[in-house]
N, C-alpha and C positions, 0 to 999 in steps of 0.2 A: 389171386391164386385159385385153383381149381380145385373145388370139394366136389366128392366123387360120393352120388348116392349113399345114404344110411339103408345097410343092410342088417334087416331082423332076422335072427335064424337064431332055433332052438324054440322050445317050449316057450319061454320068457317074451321071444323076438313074435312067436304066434298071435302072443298077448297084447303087444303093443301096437301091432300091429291092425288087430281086430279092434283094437278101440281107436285108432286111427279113421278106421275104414266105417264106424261106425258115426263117429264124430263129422265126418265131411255128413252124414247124410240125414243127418237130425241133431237138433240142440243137445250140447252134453248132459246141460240139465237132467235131460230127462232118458240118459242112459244109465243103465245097473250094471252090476258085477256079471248077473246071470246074461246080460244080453252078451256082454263080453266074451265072459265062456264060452255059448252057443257058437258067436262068431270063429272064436279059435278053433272050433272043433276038440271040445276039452269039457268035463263036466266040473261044477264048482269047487269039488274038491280037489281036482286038481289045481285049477287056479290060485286056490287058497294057499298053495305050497309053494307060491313061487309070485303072489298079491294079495294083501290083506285089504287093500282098497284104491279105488280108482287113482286116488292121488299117488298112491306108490306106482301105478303106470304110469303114470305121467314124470315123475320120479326115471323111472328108469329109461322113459324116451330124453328127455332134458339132459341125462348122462351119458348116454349114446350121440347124443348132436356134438356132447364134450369131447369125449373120443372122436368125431371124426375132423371136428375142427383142429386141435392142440397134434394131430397124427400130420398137418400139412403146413404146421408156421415153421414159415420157414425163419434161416436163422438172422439174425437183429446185430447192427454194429450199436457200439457203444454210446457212440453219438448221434442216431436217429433219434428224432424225437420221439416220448414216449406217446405224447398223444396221436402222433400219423400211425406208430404201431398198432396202438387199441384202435385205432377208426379203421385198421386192414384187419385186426382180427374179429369185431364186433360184425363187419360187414360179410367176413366170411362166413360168422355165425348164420344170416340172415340166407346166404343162400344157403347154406342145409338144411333150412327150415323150410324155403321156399316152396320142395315137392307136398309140403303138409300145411300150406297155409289155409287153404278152407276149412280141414280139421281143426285147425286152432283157431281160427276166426270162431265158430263154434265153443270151444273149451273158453276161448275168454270172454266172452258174450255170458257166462258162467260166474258169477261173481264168489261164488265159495274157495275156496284154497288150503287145504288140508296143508300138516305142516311139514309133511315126507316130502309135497312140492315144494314148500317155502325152501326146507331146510336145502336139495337140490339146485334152487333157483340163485341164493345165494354164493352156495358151493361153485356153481358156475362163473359166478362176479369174481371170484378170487380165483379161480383159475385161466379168466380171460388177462386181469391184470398181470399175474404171475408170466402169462406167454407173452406181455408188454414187457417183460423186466422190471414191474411193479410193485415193488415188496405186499405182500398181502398179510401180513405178520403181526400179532402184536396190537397194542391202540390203535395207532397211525392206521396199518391196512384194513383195520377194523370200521377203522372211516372211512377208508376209498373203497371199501368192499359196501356200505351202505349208500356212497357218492353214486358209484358206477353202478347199482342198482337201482337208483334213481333215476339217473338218465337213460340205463335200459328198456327201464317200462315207460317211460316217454316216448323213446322214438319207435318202442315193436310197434304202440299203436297208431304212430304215422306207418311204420313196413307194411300194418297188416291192410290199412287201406290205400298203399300206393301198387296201384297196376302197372303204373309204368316198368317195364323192361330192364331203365338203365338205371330206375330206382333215384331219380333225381332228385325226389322229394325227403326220402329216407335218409338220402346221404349230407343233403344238407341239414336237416336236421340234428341228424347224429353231428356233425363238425358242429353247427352253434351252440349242441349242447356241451359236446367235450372241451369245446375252448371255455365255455362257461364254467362247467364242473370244476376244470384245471386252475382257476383263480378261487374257487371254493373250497378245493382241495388242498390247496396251499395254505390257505388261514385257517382248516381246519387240522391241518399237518401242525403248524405251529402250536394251537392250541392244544394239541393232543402231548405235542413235547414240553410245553408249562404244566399241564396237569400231569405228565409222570414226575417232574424236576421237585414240581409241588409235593406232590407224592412222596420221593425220594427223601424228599430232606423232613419231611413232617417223618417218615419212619427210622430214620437218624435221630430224631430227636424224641422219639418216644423211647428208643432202645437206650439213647443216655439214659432218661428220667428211672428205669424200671432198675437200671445198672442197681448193687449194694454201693451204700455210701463207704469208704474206708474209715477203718475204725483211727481213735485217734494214737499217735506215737509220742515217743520221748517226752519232753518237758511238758507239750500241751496236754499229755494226758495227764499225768500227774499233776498237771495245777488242773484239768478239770475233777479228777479223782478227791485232789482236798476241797476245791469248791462242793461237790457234793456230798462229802463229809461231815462239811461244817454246816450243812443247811440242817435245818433241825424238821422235822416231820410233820411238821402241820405249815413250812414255809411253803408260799408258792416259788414257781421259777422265773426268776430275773431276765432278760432281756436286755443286752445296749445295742 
C-alpha cells in the first residue's frame, strides 16, 4: 500500500518538524527545547503552549505516523490471517517513517525515553493490532499490546540499519519475529484466560463468604433458643 508523505502544518506541525530537521543534523542528546523554538521560528513561550518537553514532540510525531498509516488500511476478509495483516500494516508503518530515518537513528542512539513517548509508543501497539482485527482490550490485548511492542523494537532496529531499498532484511525479520510472537501470544492468551477464570471464581467465593448467614427458623430455632436457655452462665459452648 502506498503512504503518502506526513504533512506537518500548523504551530504544533512547525514544532515537529524543527525537531526533526534538527535531529538529522546533530545527536538528540544534545538538543533543547530552545533549540527547537529557534528552529520553528517561535520563541519558548510559545512552544510551551502547545510542548512541555521533547518527549511530547516526539509524542505528537509517533501519532501523526498513526494517522497516516490506519488513514490507508485497507479493508481485511475474515479469514486472512492476522499475522500477514500485521506484517502489511507494521511495514507500512516503516515506510512513513522512512522520509525520517536519519532523525530517528539520532533520537534512538538517545537512550532516555520520557513517558509522553512511552505512553504514545504503546498507544501505537494497540492500534496497529486493532487495524489487524486484533482485539486490544482487556488482559489478553494487554499482552499482545506488550508482545507486539516487543517485537517492534526488535526489528525498528534491524529498519533503522537496513539500506536496502526492498528492505529484505527488515522484512524477514519482522515475519521470524511474528510467527514467533504468534506462538507466545497464544500461551500467553491462554494464561491470561486462567488468570481472569482464577480470578472470577476466587471473587464468587469471597462474595459468598462476606453474604449474612440466615438466621435460624421453625423447630431449629427453638431447640436452639432452649439449648441456650438451659446453659447456665459460666458454661462454655458445646460443639459435636
Amino acid at each position: 500500500m502506498a503512504i503518502a508523505a506526513v504533512e506537518f502544518t500548523g504551530a504544533k506541525g512547525r514544532v515537529i518538524g524543527a525537531a526533526l530537521t534538527i535531529a538529522t543534523e546533530r545527536p538528540w542528546s544534545e538538543v533543547c527545547l530552545r533549540d527547537i523554538a529557534e528552529q520553528a521560528g517561535m520563541g519558548l513561550g510559545e512552544l510551551r503552549d502547545h510542548f512541555a518537553s521533547k518527549g511530547e514532540v516526539l509524542a505528537a510525531f509517533v501519532r501523526a505516523i498513526d494517522d497516516a498509516v490506519l488513514a490507508v488500511m485497507p479493508g481485511h476478509g475474515v479469514d486472512d490471517p492476522k499475522r500477514d495483516q500485521l506484517f502489511e500494516i507494521v511495514m507500512a508503518r516503516f515506510d512513513a517513517l522512512a522520509p525520517y530515518k536519519a532523525a530517528l537513528k539520532s533520537i534512538s542512539a538517545d537512550a532516555t525515553a520520557e513517558l509522553a513517548l512511552i505512553k504514545a509508543l504503546l498507544s501505537s501497539q494497540a492500534w496497529m493490532l486493532e487495524a489487524a482485527g486484533i482485539g486490544a482490550g482487556g488482559l489478553e490485548g494487554g499482552l499482545r499490546v506488550a508482545g507486539l511492542a516487543t517485537v517492534y523494537a526488535c526489528v525498528y532496529r534491524t529498519w533503522l540499519a537496513d539500506d536496502d531499498p526492498g528492505q529484505a532484511r527488515t522484512m524477514a525479520a519482522l515475519d521470524r519475529r511474528l510467527r514467533r510472537g504468534e506462538r507466545t501470544l497464544a500461551s500467553l492468551d491462554e494464561a491470561a484466560r486462567t488468570v481472569r477464570d482464577v480470578g472470577g471464581r476466587l471473587a464468587s467465593m469471597l462474595s459468598r463468604a462476606k453474604s449474612p448467614r440466615p438466621e435460624p427458623r421453625g423447630a431449629d430455632a427453638g431447640t436452639r433458643d432452649d439449648v441456650t436457655s438451659a446453659a447456665e452462665p459460666g458454661d462454655a459452648p458445646r460443639h459435636v
